[in-house]
C-alpha positions, 0 to 999 in steps of 0.5 A, a space after each residue: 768424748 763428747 762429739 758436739 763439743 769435739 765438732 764445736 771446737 775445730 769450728 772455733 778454731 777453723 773460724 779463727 782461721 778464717 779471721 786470720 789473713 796470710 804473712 807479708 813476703 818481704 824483699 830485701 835489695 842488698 846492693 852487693 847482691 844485684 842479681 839475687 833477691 831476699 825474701 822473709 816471710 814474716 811470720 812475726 804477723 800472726 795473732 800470737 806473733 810467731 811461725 808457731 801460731 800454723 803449728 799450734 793450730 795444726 797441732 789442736 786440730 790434728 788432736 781433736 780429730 783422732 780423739 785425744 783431746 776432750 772438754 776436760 782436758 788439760 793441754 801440756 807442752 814441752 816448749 821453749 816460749 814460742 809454740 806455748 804461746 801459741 798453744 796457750 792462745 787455742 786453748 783459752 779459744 776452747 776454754 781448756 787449762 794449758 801448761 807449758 814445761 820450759 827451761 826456766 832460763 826461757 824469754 820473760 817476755 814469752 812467760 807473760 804471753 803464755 800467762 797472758 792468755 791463761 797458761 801456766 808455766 811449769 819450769 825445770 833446770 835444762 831443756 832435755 827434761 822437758 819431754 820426761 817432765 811433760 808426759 809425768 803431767 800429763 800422766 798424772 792430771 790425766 791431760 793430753 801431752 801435745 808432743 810438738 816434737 813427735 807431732 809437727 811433721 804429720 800434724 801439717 797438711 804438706 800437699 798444701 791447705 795454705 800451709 806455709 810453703 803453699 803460700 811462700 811459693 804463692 806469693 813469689 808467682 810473680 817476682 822476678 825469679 819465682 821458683 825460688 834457688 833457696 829456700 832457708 829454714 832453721 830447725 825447732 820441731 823439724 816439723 816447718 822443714 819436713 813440710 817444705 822439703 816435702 811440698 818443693 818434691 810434690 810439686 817438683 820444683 828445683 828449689 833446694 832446701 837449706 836448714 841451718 842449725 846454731 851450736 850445741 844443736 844436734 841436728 847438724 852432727 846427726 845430718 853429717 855423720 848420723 851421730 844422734 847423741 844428746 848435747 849437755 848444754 843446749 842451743 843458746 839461740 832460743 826456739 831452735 836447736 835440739 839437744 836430742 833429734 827429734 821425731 819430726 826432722 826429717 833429714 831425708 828432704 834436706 839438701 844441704 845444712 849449714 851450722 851458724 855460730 851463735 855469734 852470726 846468728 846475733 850479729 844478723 839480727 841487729 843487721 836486719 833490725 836497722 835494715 827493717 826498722 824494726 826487732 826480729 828474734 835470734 832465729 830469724 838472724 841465723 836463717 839470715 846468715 844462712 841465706 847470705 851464705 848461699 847468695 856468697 855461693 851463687 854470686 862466686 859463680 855468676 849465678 841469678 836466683 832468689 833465696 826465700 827465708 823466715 822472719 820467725 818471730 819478733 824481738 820484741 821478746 827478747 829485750 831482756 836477753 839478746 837485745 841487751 849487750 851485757 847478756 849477750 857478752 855473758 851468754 853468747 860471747 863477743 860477737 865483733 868478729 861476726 859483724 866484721 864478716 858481716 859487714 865485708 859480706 854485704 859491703 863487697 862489690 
């Protein structure tokens, strides 16, 4: 491998880096919740609109610097949207062909940035073949097979580096409670999970991680009985969920999780979009649900705190599916039940 065009292109990428600034922590005051407060760190902010853009990032770095990734390679992913976006981006940075391997019932809007940025989408029928379909590419264009899935947890520098959970403690130093009580996370990789779970034991604070997870996922059944077989139909809430376990979840430095119906998850992504004014995607309303849960929890026992989550990405790319009302009906279901129970949560005094 050419080591001039290696150290050239971890100085792109590190020099991107350095263009970029950190993700807004925003406070959310609810009035049923005086003496708790909600935070999202709002990834949606970064060059390629999503938490993925600090996992692609690590991710090319992590494969430039133990040599797999060379000036001729091609760049394949197994991806439901957000991290092939992201990746897509480093690799037109670098001047490298990208491929993404999704289920072909991913976001439309998703398919256009990754073409966007000079990707190629390459589809099949449901989402546990991506992994087997991923290495064939790779095998057969001779490229390099990121493996987001294997690789998240220890592309990540946890100890610190600006890592997300670095700068989400950072920027609460000076709020009210600033050692968060909660700090909320809905598994993809595994990877954002590990890197929290990790960085609240080194730096001992007494912080508790919840990770919540949507139906026909795996991760939750695996957590409470350590039952890893794989689900037929997959996770409808689009980015996280697995229908297998993957290398990167690390369950070990997980307190508690919590399994949120696809109806809540949808239920609280509307909620939260007349609260900011703005769309957030379907991941970001099961984080949220989660949340609520805990401050429930904390309230009923005269507990203060702050609870600390994502704003994953935005819902600008989901016009198509879980902002239309008639794909939500057939695909998710009716969601009224969830919006009642919504309601009663932030309404109670």
């Amino acid at each position: 491998m050419s080591r001039a065009w290696a150290n050239n292109a971890i100085e792109c990428i590190q020099a991107d880096f350095q263009r970029s600034s950190d993700t807004h922590l925003i406070k959310l005051e609810l009035d049923a919740f005086k003496n708790i407060d909600f935070y999202l760190k709002d990834e949606s902010t970064h060059p390629t609109g999503s938490l993925k853009h600090r996992l692609a990032r690590s991710l090319y770095l992590y494969g430039l610097t133990n040599g797999w990734i060379r000036q001729d390679s091609t760049i394949i992913e197994s991806s439901s949207g957000s991290t092939a976006v992201s990746e897509a981006y480093f690799a037109r940075l670098l001047g490298l062909p990208f491929i993404a391997v999704m289920p072909k019932n991913t976001a439309t809007r998703k398919i256009q940035q990754i073409e966007f940025y000079g990707g190629k989408c390459h589809f099949v029928d449901k989402s546990d073949q991506i992994y087997a379909e991923s290495q064939r590419l790779a095998e057969d264009l001779k490229g390099h097979y990121m493996d987001q899935f294997t690789f998240a947890e220890r592309a990540t520098d946890w100890r610190g580096n600006n890592n997300i959970a670095c700068s989400m403690f950072e920027q609460m130093h000076y709020e009210r409670f600033p050692v968060p009580e909660w700090v909320v996370m809905s598994a993809g990789t595994g990877g954002t999970s590990a890197t929290i779970g990790r960085y609240i034991r080194y730096k001992c604070f007494n912080t508790k991680l919840l990770v919540v997870d949507p139906d026909n996922s795996v991760f939750y059944p695996f957590y409470q009985t350590g039952d890893d077989r794989l689900t037929s139909c997959g996770s409808k809430i689009e980015g996280i969920g697995r229908p297998r376990v993957e290398p990167s979840f690390v369950p070990s430095v997980v307190d508690e999780m919590l399994q949120v119906p696809d109806g809540a998850s949808i239920a609280t992504m509307l909620w939260l979009e007349s609260l900011l004014g703005r769309k957030v995607g379907p991941s970001t309303g099961t984080n949220m649900w989660g949340a609520l849960q805990k401050a429930q929890l904390m309230k009923a026992s005269g507990k203060s705190g702050s609870i600390v989550t994502l704003l994953c990405d935005s819902g600008e790319r989901y016009l198509d599916t879980y902002y239309n009302s008639q794909w939500v009906e057939s695909n998710i279901g009716n969601t009224t039940a969830h919006e009642e129970q919504l309601k009663d949560i932030i309404n109670a005094v």
